[in-house]
N, C-alpha and C positions, 0 to 999 in steps of 0.2 A: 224652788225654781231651778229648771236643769240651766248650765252653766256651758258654752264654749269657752278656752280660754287660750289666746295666742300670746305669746313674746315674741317681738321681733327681732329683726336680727339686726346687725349695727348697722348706725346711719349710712347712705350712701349715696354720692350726690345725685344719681337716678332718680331718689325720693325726696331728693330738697327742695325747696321753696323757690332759690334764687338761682338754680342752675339757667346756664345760658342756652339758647336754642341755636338750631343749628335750619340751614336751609330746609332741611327735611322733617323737621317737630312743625312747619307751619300749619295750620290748622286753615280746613276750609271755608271759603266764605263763606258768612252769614248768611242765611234766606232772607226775605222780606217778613213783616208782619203779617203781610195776604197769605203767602207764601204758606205761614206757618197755620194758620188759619184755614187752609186747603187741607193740610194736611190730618187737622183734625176732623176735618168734615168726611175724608176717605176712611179715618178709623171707625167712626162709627157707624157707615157706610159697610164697612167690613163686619164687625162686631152684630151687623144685621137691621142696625136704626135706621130712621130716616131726620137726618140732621133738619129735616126742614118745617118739620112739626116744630109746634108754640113752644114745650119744653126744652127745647136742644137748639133753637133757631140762633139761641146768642151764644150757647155753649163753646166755640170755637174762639171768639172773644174772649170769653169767660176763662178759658185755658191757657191760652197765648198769654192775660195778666200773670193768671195764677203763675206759667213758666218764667217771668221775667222777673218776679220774686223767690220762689225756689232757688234758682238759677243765678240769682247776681253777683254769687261768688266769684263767677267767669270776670264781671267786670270790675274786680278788686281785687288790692294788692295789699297781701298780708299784712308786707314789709313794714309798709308805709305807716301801721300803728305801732311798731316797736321804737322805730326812730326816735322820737320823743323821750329822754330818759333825765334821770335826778339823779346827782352824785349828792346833795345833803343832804344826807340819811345817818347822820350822825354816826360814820362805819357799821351800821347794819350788816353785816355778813351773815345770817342765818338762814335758812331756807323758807321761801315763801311761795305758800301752797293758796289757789285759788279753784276750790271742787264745786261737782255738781254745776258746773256749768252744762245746760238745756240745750238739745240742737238737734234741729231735722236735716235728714238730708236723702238722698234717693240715692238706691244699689245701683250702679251703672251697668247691670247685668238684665237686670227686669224694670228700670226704670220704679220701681216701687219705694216707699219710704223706710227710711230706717231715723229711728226717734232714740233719742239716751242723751246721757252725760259724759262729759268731757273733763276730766282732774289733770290740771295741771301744775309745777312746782319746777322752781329753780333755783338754784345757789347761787346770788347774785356774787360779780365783781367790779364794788366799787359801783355801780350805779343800778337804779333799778328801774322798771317801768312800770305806767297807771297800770291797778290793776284791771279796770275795763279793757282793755287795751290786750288783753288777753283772751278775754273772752272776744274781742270781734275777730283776732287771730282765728280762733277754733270758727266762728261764724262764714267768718269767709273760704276757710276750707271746708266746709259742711256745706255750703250752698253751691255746690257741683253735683255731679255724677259722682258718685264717690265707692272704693272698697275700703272697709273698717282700715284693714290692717295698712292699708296706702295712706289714708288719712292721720293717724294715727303718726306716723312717723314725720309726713309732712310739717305737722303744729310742731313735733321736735325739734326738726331741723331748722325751722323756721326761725324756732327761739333760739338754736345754738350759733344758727349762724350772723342774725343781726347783735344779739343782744352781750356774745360770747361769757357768755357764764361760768362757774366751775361743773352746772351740771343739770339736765334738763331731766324731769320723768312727767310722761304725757301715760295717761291709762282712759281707756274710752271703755264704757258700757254699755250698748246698745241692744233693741230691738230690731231685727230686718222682718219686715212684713214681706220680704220676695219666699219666706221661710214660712211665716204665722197663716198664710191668706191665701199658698199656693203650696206645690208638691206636697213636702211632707205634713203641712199643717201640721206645724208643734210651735201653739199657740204661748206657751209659759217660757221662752226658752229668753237668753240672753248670752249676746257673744263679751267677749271681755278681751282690750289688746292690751299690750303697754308697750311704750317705746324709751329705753334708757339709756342715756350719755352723760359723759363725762365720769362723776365721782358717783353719779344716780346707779351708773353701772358697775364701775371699779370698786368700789366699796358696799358691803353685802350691810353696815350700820346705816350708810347712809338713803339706802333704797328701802329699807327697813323702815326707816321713822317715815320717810317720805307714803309709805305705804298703811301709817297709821294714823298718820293725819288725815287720810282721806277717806279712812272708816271712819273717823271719827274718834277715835281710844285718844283717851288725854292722858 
């Protein structure tokens, strides 16, 4: 399988989770359900259809659901699962990796899907969180519009900035179908990011082991 493979570069509050907005990050109002529903009936419209034939008459319905689950990341806050955390962990200091975490999400460039997994690992201090709790982290930044390498850093920053750890490494392996199903159709390919902080970074033992846990080498 041919292989892209990015590192990113250090965290920066541009790509965090909790950065604050300013008058000008506002985002525009929401359309209507109808609204959105029009605008599927123009695509296919475009695309050459006639949305009003038997097989396509609900399809506009049918999209508008399918977007409001894609998409609910919009309506949820990372944060709000890290909160939660356990200091009796009987001094547990060791690093705790949760891989192969599943998740869809769509290129914000062609709207198309991108499908993979999500390895996540941190150096807890002194308290640690559920590990579900990590996995809705990655889920709720996966159900946007999303670029690999943006996402990728966000679940970082996410975890370094509520959970503050000795040290975060997020590595994502995906599929982009805007790649496999258009232009260059290079169906076998998978892109590869990671994102590293703290001791994930500064120490070349400690991103090392982090990096075999998630192949799996015991």
């Amino acid at each position: 399988m041919a292989m892209s493979v990015v590192s990113s570069s250090p965290p920066t509050r541009q790509e965090g989770a909790v950065t604050k907005k300013t008058g000008n990050d506002r985002k525009p109002r929401r359309p209507s359900r109808k609204a959105a529903e029009e605008a599927v009936r123009t695509l296919l419209l475009w695309a050459g259809e006639d949305p009003r034939r038997e097989g396509l008459i609900d399809t506009p319905k049918r999209v508008a659901s399918a977007y409001e689950d894609w998409f609910s990341g919009y309506k949820d806050d990372p944060v709000r699962y890290l909160r939660r955390t356990f200091e009796e962990v009987e001094g547990y200091d060791e690093m705790i990796v949760l891989r192969d975490i599943e998740f869809e999400s769509h290129c914000e460039h062609h709207m198309a899907p991108i499908i993979g997994k999500a390895h996540v690992g941190y150096l807890p201090r002194n308290k640690v969180v559920g590990i579900s709790k990590l996995a809705r982290v990655v889920e709720a930044f996966a159900r946007r519009f999303q670029v690999q390498e943006k996402m990728t850093a966000q679940i970082a920053n996410c975890i370094e900035d509520v959970l503050k750890p000795k040290g975060v490494g997020v590595v994502i392996e995906a599929a982009h179908q805007c790649m496999t199903t258009r232009g260059v159709h290079k169906s076998d390919v998978s892109m590869v990011t990671s994102q590293m902080v703290g001791t994930f970074r500064k120490d070349a033992r400690t991103r090392a082991e982090f990096l075999r846990m998630i192949d799996g080498t015991r």
